[in-house]
C-alpha angles and dihedrals in degrees: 000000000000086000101052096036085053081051099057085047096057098045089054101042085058098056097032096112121029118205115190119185124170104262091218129037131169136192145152130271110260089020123102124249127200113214104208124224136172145177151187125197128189091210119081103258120255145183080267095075117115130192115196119182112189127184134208119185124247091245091055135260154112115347116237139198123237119164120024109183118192111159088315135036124275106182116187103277085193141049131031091312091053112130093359108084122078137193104253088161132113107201087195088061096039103250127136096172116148122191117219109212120209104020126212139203080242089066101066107114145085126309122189117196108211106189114191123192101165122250088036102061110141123065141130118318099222128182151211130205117207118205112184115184132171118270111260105245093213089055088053084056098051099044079056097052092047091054089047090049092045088051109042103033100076089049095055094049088059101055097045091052086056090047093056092048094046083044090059102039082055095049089052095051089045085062097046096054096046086052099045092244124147113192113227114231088236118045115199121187120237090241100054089058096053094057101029107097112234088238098063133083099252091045091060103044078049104065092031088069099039088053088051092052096047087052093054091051098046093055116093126252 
């Protein structure tokens, strides 16, 4: 039964704190990248958590540490990564991420988030790999093209659209003018007028047009 009880330790000890990173990650020299990390702890979280983020090169190497996080920030004050990595994390919400600012070729590699809240110390070793390449530049020239397309499109639609109608009115006028015509401000149908009694409202608007046009066509030009 001491066996069994020190197994059960053991097992649970072992899982006692999760950690979860994303296992790739990619970004663009001169950007800023954020390496994810969370965790979850059976144990109620103290002043004796530590977050510890260490990095080996892709070519191989000695692993190096380069954050340490104990109730306040310790970023590397030597090596590349000096100056250029922040505390993005919440340790109430479980999260230990760090971002890395002005990325380098030099930074491709492997980080490993270790995340300690005594008595839950063991857990899963999880790692990223950062892979930072330069930005296309054909990919920077379409994105430009997309965003001019998406903004003066709509405009030119617009004034083409105005340009066919004023193309048109003037096409009308010039018509009109060629013909002698001179539209009247209030056009009745002939019909209208048959039918409309010269009592009524519409009778007499009526005739009161037609007479207007007839006077226009009679004066000289």
């Amino acid at each position: 039964s001491l066996a069994r009880l020190e197994t059960c330790l053991g097992v649970c000890n072992t899982f006692s704190l999760e950690i979860k990173v994303n296992p790739e990650v990619r970004a663009f020299v001169d950007e800023q990248v954020t390496l994810k990390c969370s965790f979850r702890s059976f144990s109620p979280i103290t002043e004796k958590l530590t977050v510890d983020w260490t990095y080996q090169p892709l070519t191989g190497g000695h692993t190096q540490t380069i954050f340490h996080f104990q109730s306040v920030a310790y970023p590397a004050v030597a090596g590349t990564f000096r100056g250029r990595i922040l505390w993005v994390g919440n340790i109430g919400k479980g999260d230990a991420s760090i971002a890395i600012q002005n990325l380098t070729l030099n930074d491709n590699g492997t980080f490993t988030c270790a995340v300690k809240n005594p008595p839950d110390v063991h857990h899963n070793i999880p790692q990223t790999k950062l892979t930072v390449t330069h930005r296309r530049f054909s990919s920077q020239l379409m994105s430009a093209v997309l965003l001019s397309i998406l903004v003066f499109l709509p405009s030119a639609i617009v004034v083409i659209l105005l340009l066919v109608r004023m193309g048109r009115k003037f096409g009308v006028l010039k018509h009109q003018k060629k013909s002698g015509y001179k539209k009247s401000s209030i056009e009745v149908s002939d019909d209208e007028l048959e039918h409309s009694e010269p009592g009524t409202c519409l009778g007499k608007m009526g005739t009161w047009c037609l007479h207007c046009v007839d006077t226009d066509e009679e004066e000289p030009y």
